[in-house]
Phi, psi and omega in degrees: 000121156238144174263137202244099190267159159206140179050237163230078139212130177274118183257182206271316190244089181325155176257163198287355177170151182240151184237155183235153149195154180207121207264137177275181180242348199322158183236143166253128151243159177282092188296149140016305174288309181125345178300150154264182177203151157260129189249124188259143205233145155330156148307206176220174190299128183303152164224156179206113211257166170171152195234140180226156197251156200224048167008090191284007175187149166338132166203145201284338169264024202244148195254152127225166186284343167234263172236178173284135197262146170299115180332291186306356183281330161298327150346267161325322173309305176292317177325294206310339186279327199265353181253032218212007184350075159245173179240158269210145167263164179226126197235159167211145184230121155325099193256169179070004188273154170289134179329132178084000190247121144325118157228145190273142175255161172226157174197097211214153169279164220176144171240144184274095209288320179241182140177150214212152168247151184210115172229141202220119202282009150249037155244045170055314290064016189272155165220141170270113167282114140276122204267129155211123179228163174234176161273136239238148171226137186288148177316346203278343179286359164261339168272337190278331166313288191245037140278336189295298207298339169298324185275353163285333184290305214292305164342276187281355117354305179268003143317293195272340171307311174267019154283039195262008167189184211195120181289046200356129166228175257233145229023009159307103159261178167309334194263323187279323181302334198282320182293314178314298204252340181232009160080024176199099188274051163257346169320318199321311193260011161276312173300291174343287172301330176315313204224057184029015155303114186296302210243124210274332188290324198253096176207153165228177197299162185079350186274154186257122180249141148327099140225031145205000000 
């Protein structure tokens, strides 16, 4: 048995399950070359969605922290939450456990990303709350985000910066190497001259170009 708080409401009735999910960020950057590379990142923030039911009259299996609340007070609570945009603790707490056994817990600050009402005239006055929270992430995870993104720009900066010359390999002319490594096959006959070529058409494999 566990009890499911968000902020200071307790809700009366745990839900039959809660989902996590956490999406990765890993990224492809595009080299110079045309090669990709995976730049790999921390995950990103959880979300963790569950829908709990909100008794429409006294029942025996339903908690409250004083007496019993009317569905819509809880409503309201959520409304009041999503305009007051802060972020919220979120907790699911474990009742009942046998001594010494590992179980899992959450106890996490969380922003309230949703929330859906479901009313269904032969469940009587019960009403179904759908949930969607995120984990809430501090500025400092926006300064680490974007040194990162900076040391990616510095990367491919330093790509092209040692791309200063090129190896012929076998169906290669001047204009797809030119396109490739400096992003303009109109180049061919300036490298071309860059490295003496009478005939731009005429290079082979192994051979080393210039291209700048």
């Amino acid at each position: 048995m566990y009890e499911i708080y968000l902020g200071n409401i307790l809700f009366p009735v745990a839900p039959e399950k809660i989902t996590y999910k956490t999406r990765s960020r890993n990224t492809v950057v595009e080299m110079i070359n045309m090669e990709e590379i995976s730049r790999l990142k921390t995950g990103g923030l959880t979300e963790y969605s569950f829908d709990v039911l909100l008794p429409g009259t006294r029942v025996p299996y339903a908690k409250y922290e004083a007496s019993f609340k009317e569905p819509y007070e809880y409503i309201e609570q959520m409304e009041e939450m999503m305009k007051e945009c802060s972020p919220v603790l979120f907790r699911m707490v474990r009742k009942g456990v046998p001594k010494g056994r590992k179980v899992s817990s959450v106890k996490k600050t969380v922003t309230v990303e949703g929330f859906s009402v479901t009313e269904a005239a032969d469940e009587g006055f019960d009403v179904v709350l759908g949930i969607v929270l995120r984990e809430y992430g501090a500025a400092q995870s926006i300064k680490r985000e974007m040194q990162s993104s900076f040391e990616s720009a510095e990367d491919v900066r330093e790509s092209r910066k040692s791309a200063e010359s090129y190896v012929v390999k076998e169906g290669d002319n001047l204009w797809k190497i030119c396109r490739q490594m400096l992003n303009d096959g109109s180049k061919a006959y300036e490298v071309a001259r860059l490295n003496g070529i009478g005939n731009p058409d005429l290079i082979y494999p192994g051979q080393v170009i210039r291209l700048e």
